[in-house]
N, C-alpha and C positions, 0 to 999 in steps of 0.2 A: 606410643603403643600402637597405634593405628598405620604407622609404618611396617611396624611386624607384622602383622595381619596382612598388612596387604602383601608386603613379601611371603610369607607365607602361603597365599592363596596363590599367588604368580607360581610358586615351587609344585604348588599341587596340582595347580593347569598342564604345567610344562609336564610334569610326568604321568597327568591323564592323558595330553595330545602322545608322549610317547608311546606310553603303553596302545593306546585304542585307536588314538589318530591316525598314525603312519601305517600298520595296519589297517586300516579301512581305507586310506588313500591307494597303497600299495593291491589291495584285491582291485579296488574297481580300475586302477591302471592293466590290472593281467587281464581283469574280466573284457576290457576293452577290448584289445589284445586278441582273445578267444573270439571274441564277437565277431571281429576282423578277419580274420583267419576263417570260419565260417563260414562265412559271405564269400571266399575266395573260393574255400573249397565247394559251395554248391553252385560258382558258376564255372568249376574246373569239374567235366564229368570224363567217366572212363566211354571214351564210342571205341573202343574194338583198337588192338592192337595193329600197330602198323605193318600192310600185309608184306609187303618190299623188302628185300634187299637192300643196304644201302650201302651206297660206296665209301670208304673208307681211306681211299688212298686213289688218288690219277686214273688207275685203271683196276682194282679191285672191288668186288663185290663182298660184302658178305653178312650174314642171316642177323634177325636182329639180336641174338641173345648174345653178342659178339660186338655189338656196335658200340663206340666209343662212350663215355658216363656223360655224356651232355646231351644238352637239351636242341630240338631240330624245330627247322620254321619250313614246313614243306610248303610248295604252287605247286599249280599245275597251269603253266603260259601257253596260250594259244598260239597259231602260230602270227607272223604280221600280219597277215592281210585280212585280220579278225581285228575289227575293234571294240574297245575291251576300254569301259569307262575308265579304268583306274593303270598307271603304270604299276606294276605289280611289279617288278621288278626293280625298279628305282625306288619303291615305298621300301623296299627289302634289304636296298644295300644302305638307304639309310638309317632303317633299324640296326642293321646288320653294325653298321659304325659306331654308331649310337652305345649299343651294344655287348661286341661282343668282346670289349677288351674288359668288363666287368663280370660278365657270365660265359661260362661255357657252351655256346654258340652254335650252332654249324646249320647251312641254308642248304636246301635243296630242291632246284625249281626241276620240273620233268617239262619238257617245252616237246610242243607241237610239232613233226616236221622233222624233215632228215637233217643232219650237220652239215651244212654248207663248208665248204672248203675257207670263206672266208671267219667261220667261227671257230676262233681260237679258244684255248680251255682257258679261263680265267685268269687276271696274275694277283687276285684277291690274293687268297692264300687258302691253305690244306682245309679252312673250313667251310667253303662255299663250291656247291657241286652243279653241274647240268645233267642230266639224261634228256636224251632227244630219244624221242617214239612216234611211229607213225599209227593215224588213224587206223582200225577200227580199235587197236589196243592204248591207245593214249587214255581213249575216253573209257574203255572197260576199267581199264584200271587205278581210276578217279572215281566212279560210280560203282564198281565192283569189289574192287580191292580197301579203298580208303573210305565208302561210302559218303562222296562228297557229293552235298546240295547240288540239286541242277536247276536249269532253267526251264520254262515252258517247254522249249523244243526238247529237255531231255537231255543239252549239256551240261559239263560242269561247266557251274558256273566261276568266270575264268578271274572275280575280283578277291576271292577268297586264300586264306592261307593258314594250314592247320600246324597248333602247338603239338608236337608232341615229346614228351619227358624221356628221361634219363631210360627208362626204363619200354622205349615205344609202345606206350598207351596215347593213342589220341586222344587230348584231352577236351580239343575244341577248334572251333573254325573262326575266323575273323574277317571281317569283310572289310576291305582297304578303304574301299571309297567311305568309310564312316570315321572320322578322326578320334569317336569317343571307343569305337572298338581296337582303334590302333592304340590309345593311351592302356584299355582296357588288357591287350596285347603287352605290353610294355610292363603293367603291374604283375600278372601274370609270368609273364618268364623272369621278373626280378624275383615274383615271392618262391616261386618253385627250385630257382639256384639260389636261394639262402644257408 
């Protein structure tokens, strides 16, 4: 008789944890989840829509409500003879690889400086762009246009590199030379092309 009972009681657990358990597991798995999501979305902020043109093709321009449904990793590269703690551009092609054979990608450095005859247009491929501009609009339009962080002197500052979404909203800046902001980079453009 104490068999039945106690099989009995196991019957009655098993479909209390059904009924209540799983449910209860199941919310604070989502509530997780939410909480997560949260925390992404209040260290992803809108800073102002991307003021640029961006290129879309070898030699085309064009406006952003036109620009391709992916997400961009803009610099702004000093020219050489600036030094500049962090290779910003070697940090970019390894994200870049890292990258962008999972998400929809595309890099855009604006560098310092006329295009020397020995710089070739990239043989990355159709998702990584240059624009070369010279002083006094390189810097206006890093401090004017993208309102990008400067330094003391009043440049941009040249370690930096701003996410911007599907929809060109800046959502935020990263600074290379910090490994937890490149991972923090990384989480970011995965959670945003989900």
């Amino acid at each position: 008789m104490s068999t039945w009972l106690s099989g009995k009681h196991l019957k009655t657990l098993a479909i209390l944890f059904v009924l209540f358990g799983l449910p209860a597991l199941s919310w604070l798995f989502l509530q997780k989840g939410l909480d997560h999501r949260r925390a992404v979305f209040q260290e992803l902020d809108s800073l102002g829509v991307a003021p640029v043109c961006l290129p879309l093709g070898s030699d085309s321009m064009q406006a952003p409500q036109a620009w391709k449904e992916e997400t961009w990793l803009i610099a702004f590269v000093g020219s050489e003879r600036e030094d500049s703690p962090v290779d910003v551009e070697g940090l970019l092609k390894q994200v870049y690889a890292d990258m962008a054979e999972n998400a929809a990608l595309n890099v855009l450095l604006f560098k310092k400086g006329p295009r020397k005859t020995s710089d070739q247009p990239p043989d990355r491929d159709k998702h990584w762009f240059e624009v070369f501009a010279e002083e006094p609009g390189w810097s206006r339009l890093a401090t004017e246009g993208f309102h990008w962080p400067q330094d003391d002197g009043g440049k941009p500052e040249s370690n930096l590199v701003a996410l911007v979404n599907k929809e060109g909203v800046i959502l935020n800046f990263y600074d290379l030379s910090d490994e937890e902001q490149i991972r923090k980079m990384i989480r970011h453009i995965a959670f945003i092309n989900q």
